[in-house]
PyMOL CGO cylinders between C-alpha atoms (Angstrom):
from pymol import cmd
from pymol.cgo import CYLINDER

trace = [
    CYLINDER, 72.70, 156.85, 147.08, 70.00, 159.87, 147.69, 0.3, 1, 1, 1, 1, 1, 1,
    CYLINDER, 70.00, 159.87, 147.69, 66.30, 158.59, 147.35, 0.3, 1, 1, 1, 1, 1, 1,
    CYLINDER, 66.30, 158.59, 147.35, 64.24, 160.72, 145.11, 0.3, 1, 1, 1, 1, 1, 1,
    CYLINDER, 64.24, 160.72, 145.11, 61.87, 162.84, 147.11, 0.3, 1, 1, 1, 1, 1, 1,
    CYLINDER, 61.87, 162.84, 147.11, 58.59, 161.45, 145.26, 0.3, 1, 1, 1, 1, 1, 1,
    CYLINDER, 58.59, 161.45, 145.26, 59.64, 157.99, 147.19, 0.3, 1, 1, 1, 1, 1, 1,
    CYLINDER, 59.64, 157.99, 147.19, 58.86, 156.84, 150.68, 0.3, 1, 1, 1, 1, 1, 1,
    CYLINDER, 58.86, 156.84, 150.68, 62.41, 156.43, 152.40, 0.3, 1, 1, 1, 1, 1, 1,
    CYLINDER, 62.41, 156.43, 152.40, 63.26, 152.52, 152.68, 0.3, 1, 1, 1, 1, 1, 1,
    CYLINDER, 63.26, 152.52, 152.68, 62.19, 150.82, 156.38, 0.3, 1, 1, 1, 1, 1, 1,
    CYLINDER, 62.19, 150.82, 156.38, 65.65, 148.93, 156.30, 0.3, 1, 1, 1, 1, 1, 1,
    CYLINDER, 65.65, 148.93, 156.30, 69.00, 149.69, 154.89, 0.3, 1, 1, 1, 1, 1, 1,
    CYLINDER, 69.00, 149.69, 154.89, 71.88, 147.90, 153.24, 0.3, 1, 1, 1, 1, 1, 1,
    CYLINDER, 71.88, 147.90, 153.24, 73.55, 145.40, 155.94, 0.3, 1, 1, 1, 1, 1, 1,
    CYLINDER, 73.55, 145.40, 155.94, 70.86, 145.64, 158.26, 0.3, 1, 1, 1, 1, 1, 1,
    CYLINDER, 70.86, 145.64, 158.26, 70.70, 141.80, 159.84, 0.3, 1, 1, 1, 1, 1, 1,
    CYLINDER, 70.70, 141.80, 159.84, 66.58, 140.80, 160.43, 0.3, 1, 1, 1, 1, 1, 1,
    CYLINDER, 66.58, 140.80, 160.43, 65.38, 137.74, 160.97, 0.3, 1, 1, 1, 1, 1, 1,
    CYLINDER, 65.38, 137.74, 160.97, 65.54, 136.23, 157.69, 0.3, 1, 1, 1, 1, 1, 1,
    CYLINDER, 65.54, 136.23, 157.69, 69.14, 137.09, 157.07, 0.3, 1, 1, 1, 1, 1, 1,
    CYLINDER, 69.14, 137.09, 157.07, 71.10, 139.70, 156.31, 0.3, 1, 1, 1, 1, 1, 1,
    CYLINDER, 71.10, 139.70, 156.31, 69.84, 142.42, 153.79, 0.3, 1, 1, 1, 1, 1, 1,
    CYLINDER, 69.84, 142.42, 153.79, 72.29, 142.53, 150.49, 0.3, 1, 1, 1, 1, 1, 1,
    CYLINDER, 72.29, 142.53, 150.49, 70.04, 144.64, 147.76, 0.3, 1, 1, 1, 1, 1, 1,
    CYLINDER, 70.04, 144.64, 147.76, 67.12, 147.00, 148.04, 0.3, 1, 1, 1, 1, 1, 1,
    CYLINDER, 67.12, 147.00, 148.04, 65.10, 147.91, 145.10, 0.3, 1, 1, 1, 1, 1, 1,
    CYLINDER, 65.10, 147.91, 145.10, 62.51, 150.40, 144.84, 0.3, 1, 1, 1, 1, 1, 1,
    CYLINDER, 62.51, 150.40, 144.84, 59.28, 149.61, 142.62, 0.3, 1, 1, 1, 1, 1, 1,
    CYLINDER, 59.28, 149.61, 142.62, 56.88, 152.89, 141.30, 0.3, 1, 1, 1, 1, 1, 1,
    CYLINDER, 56.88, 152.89, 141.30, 53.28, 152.47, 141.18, 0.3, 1, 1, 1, 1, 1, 1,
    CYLINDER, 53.28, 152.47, 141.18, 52.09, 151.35, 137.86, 0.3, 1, 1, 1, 1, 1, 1,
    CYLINDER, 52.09, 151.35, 137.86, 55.46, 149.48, 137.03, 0.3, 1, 1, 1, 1, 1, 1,
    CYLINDER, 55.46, 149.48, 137.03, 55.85, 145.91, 135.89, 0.3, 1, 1, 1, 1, 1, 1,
    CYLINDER, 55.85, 145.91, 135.89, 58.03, 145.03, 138.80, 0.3, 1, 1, 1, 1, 1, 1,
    CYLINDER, 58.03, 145.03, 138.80, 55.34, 146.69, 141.15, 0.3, 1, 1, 1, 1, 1, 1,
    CYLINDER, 55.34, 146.69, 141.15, 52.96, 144.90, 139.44, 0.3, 1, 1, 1, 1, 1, 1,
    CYLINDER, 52.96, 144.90, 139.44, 54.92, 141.62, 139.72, 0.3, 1, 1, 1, 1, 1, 1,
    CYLINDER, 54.92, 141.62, 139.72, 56.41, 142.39, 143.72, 0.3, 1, 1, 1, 1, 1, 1,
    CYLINDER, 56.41, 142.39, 143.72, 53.81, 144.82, 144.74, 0.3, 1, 1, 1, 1, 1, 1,
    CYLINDER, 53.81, 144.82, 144.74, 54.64, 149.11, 144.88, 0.3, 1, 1, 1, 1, 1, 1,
    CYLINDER, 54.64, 149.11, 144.88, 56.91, 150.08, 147.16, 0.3, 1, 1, 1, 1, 1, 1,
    CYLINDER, 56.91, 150.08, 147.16, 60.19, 148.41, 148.38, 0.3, 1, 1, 1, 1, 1, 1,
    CYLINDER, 60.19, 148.41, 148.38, 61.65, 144.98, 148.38, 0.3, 1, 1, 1, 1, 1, 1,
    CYLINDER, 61.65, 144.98, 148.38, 64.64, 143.29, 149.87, 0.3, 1, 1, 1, 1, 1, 1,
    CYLINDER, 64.64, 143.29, 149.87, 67.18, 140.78, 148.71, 0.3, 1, 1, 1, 1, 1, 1,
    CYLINDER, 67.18, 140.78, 148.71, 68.53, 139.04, 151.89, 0.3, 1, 1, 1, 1, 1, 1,
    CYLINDER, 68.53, 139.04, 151.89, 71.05, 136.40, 152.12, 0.3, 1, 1, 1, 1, 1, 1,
    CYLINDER, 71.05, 136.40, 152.12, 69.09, 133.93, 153.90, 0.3, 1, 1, 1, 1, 1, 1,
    CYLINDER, 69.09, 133.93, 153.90, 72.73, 131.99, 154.99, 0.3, 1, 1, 1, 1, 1, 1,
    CYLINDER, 72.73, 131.99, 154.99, 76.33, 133.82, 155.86, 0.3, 1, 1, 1, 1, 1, 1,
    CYLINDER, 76.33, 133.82, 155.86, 77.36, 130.19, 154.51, 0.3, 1, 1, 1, 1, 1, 1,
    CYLINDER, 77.36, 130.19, 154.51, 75.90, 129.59, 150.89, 0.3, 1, 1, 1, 1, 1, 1,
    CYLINDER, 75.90, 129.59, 150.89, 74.34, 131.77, 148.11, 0.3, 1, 1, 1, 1, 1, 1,
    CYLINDER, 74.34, 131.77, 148.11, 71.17, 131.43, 148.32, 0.3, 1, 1, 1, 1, 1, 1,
    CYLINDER, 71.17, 131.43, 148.32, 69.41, 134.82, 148.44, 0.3, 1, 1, 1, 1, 1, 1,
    CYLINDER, 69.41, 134.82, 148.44, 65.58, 135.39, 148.69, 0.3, 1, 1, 1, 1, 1, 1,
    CYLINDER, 65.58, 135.39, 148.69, 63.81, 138.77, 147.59, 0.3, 1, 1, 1, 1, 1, 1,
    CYLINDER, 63.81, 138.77, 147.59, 61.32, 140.03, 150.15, 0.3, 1, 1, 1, 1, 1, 1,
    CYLINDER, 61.32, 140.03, 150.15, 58.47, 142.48, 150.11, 0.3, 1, 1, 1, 1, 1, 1,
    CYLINDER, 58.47, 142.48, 150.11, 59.25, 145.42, 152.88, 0.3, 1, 1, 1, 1, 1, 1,
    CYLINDER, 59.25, 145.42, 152.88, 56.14, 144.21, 154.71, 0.3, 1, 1, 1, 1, 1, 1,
    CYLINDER, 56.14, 144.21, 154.71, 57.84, 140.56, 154.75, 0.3, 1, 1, 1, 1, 1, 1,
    CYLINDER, 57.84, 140.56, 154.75, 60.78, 141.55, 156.28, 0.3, 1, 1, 1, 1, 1, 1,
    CYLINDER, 60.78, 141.55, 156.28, 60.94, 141.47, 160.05, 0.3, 1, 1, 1, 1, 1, 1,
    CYLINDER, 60.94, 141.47, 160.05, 63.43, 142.60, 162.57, 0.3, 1, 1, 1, 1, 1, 1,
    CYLINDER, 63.43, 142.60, 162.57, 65.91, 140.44, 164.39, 0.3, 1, 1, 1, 1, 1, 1,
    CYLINDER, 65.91, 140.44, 164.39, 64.95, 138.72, 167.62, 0.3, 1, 1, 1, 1, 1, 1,
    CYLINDER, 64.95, 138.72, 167.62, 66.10, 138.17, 170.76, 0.3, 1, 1, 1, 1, 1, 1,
    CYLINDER, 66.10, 138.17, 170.76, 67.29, 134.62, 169.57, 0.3, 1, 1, 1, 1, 1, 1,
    CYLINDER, 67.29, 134.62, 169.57, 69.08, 136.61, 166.38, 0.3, 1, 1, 1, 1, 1, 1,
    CYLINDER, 69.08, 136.61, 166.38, 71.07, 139.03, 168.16, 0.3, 1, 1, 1, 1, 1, 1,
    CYLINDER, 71.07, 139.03, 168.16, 72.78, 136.08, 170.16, 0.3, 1, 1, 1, 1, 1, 1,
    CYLINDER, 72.78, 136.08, 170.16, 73.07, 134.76, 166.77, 0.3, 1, 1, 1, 1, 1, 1,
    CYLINDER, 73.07, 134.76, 166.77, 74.42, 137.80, 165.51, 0.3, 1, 1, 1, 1, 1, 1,
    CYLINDER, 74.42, 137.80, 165.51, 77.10, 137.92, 168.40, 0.3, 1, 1, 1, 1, 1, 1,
    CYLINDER, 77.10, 137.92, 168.40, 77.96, 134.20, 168.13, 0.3, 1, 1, 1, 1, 1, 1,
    CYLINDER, 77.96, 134.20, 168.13, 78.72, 135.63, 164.65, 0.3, 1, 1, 1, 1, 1, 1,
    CYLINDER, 78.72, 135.63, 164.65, 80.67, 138.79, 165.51, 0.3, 1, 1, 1, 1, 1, 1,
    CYLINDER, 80.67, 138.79, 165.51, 82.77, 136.35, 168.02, 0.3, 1, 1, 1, 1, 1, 1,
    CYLINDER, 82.77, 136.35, 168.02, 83.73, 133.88, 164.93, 0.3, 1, 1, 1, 1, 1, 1,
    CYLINDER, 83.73, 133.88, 164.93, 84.86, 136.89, 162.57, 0.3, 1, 1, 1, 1, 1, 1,
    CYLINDER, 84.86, 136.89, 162.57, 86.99, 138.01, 165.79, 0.3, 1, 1, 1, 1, 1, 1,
    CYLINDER, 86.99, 138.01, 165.79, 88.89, 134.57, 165.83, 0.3, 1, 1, 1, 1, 1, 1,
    CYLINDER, 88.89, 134.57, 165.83, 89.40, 134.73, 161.93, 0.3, 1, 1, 1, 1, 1, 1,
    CYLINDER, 89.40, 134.73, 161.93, 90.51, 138.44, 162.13, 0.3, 1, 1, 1, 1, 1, 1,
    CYLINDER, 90.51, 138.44, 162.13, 92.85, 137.27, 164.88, 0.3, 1, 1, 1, 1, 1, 1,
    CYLINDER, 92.85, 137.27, 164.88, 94.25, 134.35, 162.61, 0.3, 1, 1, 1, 1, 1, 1,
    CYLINDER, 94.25, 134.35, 162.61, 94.50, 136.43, 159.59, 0.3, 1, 1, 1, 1, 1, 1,
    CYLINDER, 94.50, 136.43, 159.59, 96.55, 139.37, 161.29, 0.3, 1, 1, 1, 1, 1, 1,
    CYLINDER, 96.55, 139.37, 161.29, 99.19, 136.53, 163.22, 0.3, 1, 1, 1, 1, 1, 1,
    CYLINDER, 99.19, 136.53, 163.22, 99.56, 134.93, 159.31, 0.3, 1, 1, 1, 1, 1, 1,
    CYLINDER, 99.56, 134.93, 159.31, 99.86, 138.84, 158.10, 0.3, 1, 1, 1, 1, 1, 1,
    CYLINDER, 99.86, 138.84, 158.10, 102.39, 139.42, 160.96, 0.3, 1, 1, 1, 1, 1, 1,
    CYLINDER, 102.39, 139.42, 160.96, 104.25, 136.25, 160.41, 0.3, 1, 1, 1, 1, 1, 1,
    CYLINDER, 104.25, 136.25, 160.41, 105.03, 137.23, 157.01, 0.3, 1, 1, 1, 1, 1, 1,
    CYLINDER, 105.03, 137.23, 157.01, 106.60, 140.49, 157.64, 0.3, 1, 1, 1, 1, 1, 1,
]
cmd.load_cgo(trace, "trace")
């Protein structure tokens, strides 16, 4: 996607993990719009707020804040259970062959 010139480049990026949750849509709002009028100018974020249900929030870019200390241990203790289901899917994938 290549941000028009006329608009300030996005503080966080598609997949980024911060402290809410993990960011899943960005939207860009123009002065003088509706949606700036109704989320404020500028950017927001949709984040899923839970790796384990739907719910997603939308966020204002001054809103969103990075991960933590505490997060990033989240964020590994993550990375660690994807590990054991990659691990479990490729024995299943190798047991088939």
């Amino acid at each position: 996607m290549k941000i028009p010139n006329s608009w300030t480049p996005p503080k966080y990026h598609f997949g980024q993990r911060v402290k809410q949750g993990e960011i899943t849509g960005l939207e860009y709002h123009p002065p003088g719009t509706r949606r700036a009028y109704e989320l404020g100018a500028g950017w927001s974020y949709t984040v899923l707020l839970d790796d384990y249900c739907d719910s997603v929030d939308i966020f204002k870019e001054s809103q969103v804040e990075l991960a933590t200390p505490k997060s990033h241990k989240e964020i590994k203790e993550l990375i660690d259970q994807h590990l054991v289901r990659i691990a479990a899917l490729t024995e299943q994938l190798e047991g088939e062959k």
